[in-house]
C-alpha positions in Angstrom: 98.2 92.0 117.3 101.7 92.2 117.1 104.4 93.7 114.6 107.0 90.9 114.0 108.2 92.5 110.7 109.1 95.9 109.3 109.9 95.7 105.2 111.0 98.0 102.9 111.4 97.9 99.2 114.1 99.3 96.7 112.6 99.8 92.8 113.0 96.9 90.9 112.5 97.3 87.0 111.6 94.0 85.0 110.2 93.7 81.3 106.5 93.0 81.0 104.7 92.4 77.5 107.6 94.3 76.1 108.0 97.0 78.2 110.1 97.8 81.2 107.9 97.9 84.9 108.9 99.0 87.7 107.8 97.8 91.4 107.7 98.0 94.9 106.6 94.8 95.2 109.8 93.2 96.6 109.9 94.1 100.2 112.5 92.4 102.9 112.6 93.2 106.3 114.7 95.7 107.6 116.1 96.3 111.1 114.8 99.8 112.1 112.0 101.7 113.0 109.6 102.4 110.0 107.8 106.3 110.1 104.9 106.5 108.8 103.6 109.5 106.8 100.2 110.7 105.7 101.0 109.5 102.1 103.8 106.9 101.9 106.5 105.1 104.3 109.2 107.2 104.5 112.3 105.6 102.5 109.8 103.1 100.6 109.7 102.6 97.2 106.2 103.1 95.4 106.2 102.7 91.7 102.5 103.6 90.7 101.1 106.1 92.9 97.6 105.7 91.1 97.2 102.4 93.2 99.4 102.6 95.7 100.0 105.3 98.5 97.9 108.6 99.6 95.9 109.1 102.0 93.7 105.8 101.4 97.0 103.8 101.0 99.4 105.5 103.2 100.6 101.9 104.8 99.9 98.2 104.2 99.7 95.3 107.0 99.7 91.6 106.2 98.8 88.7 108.6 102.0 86.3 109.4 99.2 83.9 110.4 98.8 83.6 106.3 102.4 82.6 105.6 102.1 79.0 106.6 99.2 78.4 104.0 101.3 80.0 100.7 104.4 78.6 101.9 102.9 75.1 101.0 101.7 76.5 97.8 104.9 77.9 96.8 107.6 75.7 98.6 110.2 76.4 96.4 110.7 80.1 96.8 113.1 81.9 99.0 110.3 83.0 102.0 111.1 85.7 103.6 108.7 88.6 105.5 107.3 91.1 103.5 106.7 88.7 100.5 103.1 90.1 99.6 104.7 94.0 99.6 103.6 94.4 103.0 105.3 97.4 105.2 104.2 95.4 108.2 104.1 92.1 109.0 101.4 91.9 111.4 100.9 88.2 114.1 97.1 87.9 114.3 96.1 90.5 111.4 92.3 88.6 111.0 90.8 90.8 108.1 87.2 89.3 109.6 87.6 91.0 112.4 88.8 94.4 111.0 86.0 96.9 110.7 86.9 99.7 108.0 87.0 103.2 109.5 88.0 101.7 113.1 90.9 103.7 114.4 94.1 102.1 115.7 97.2 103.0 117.7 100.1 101.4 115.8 103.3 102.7 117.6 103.4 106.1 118.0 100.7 106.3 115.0 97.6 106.5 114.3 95.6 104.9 112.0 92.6 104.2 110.3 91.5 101.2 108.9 90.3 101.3 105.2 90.7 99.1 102.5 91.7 95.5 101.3 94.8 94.8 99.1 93.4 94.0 96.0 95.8 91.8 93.7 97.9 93.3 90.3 100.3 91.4 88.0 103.0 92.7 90.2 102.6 90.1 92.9 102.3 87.3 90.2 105.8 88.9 88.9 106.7 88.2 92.3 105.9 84.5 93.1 106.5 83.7 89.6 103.1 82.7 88.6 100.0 84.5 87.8 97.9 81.9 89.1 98.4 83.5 92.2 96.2 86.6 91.5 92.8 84.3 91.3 94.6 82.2 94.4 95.0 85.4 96.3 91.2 86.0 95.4 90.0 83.1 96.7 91.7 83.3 100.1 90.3 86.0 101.0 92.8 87.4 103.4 93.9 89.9 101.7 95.6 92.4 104.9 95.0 95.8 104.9 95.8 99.5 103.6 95.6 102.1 106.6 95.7 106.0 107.1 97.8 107.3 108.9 95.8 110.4 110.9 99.0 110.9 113.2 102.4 110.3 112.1 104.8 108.0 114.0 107.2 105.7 113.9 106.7 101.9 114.2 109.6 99.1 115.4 109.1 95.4 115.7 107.5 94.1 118.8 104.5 96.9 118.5 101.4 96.2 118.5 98.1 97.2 117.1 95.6 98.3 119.6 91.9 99.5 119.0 91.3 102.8 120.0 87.7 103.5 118.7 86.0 100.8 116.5 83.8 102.0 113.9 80.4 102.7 114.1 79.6 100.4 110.4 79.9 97.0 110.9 81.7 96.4 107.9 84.9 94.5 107.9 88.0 94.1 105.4 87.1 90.3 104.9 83.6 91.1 103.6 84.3 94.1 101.3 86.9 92.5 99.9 84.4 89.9 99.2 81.9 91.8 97.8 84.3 93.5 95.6 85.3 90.1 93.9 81.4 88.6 93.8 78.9 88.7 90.8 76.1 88.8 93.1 76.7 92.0 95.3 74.8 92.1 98.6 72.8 95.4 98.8 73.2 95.5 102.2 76.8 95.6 102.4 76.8 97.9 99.2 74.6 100.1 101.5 77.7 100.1 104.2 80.6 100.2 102.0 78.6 103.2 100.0 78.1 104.9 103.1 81.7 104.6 104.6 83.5 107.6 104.8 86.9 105.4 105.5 86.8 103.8 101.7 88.1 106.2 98.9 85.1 108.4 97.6 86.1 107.1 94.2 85.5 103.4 94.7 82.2 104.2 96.5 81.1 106.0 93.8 81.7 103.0 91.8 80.0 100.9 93.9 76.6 102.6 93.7 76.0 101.3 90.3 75.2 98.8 92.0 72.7 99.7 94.0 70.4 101.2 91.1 
C-alpha cells in the first residue's frame, strides 16, 4: 500500500441551519512531508475535536482505489486528492483486509489501526449533497482512522507495511458494517467489545447489544 497523496486542510466556516460551521473537511494535497502526532497532524485543521483527532483519531487514510467509483457519481465537481478529508491518500487501502489493532509502519511512524470514518453533514457540505452520507454508507469503504504509537513524518511514495497483525480477526470493512446494521451480529459484537484498539467509549456502547 502506497502513499500517493498528502492533504492538508485550512478552516473553512459556512452557515448551516442558521449558524456559522466550521470544517476541516476540505483537504488538498500538499507537497511536503506530513508529521504525524499522537493527537492530530501537525499544521491540520480540526474543527470539532469531539469527533475528530486524539488518540483514536490521530490520522485518517482513504483508498485512491475508491476515487474512480464517486468520480462517476459526482462528475461535475473539481476532483482533486483529499476530497473525503483524508490526511493520506492511500493506493490499495482495502478496509476488508484491515484488521483493527494491527500495527503498521507508515514512514517513520507507527501506527495502529482502529476505526472506520463514519460519515457527518460535513462531507455532504462538501460534495454538495447530503445524499451522499446514506451513499457513503452503502459503499462500505469507508478508510481508516489510525494511532500514531511513534511519531514520524510521512512524504508521498511511502508505503504502509504490516508490522504485527492483530490477534482479533476483525476488520474495518465489517465493523463499519455492523455499526450501520439493525441486525448486529453477536459474534462480531463479541470482537469489536473485546478490542482494546476501538475507543472504550464506543465499545461500551456496543455492549447493549449484547444483553
Amino acid at each position: 500500500m502506497k502513499v500517493i497523496s498528502t492533504n492538508l486542510a485550512k478552516p473553512v466556516f459556512f452557515e448551516w441551519n442558521g449558524e456559522t460551521h466550521s470544517t476541516g473537511i476540505f483537504k488538498y494535497p500538499v507537497d511536503q512531508a506530513l508529521t504525524l502526532q499522537e493527537e492530530i497532524v501537525e499544521d491540520d485543521t480540526i474543527a470539532d475535536r469531539r469527533v475528530h483527532g486524539g488518540t483514536f483519531k490521530a490520522c485518517y487514510l482513504f483508498s485512491s482505489n475508491n476515487y474512480p467509483y464517486w468520480k462517476e457519481k459526482y462528475p461535475n465537481l473539481d476532483w482533486k486528492w483529499g476530497m473525503f478529508g483524508e490526511n493520506l491518500t492511500v493506493e490499495g487501502l482495502d478496509e476488508a483486509q484491515l484488521k483493527i489493532g494491527s500495527k503498521y509502519r507508515l514512514g517513520s511512524a507507527l501506527v495502529q489501526i482502529t476505526q472506520p470514518r463514519e460519515p457527518c453533514y460535513k462531507l455532504g457540505y462538501r460534495f454538495g449533497n447530503q445524499d451522499i452520507l446514506g451513499q457513503f454508507i452503502e459503499h462500505a469503504c469507508p478508510g481508516t482512522y489510525v494511532r500514531v504509537l511513534e511519531t514520524g513524518q510521512v512524504e508521498k511514495g511511502d508505503t504502509l507495511e504490516l508490522f504485527e497483525e492483530s490477534e482479533s480477526p476483525l476488520t474495518i470493512k465489517q465493523f463499519y458494517n455492523l455499526l450501520f446494521s439493525r441486525q448486529k451480529d453477536k459474534e462480531l459484537l463479541r470482537l469489536a467489545v473485546e478490542n482494546d484498539a476501538l475507543p472504550l467509549r464506543k465499545r461500551e456502547k456496543l455492549k447493549k447489544f449484547l444483553k
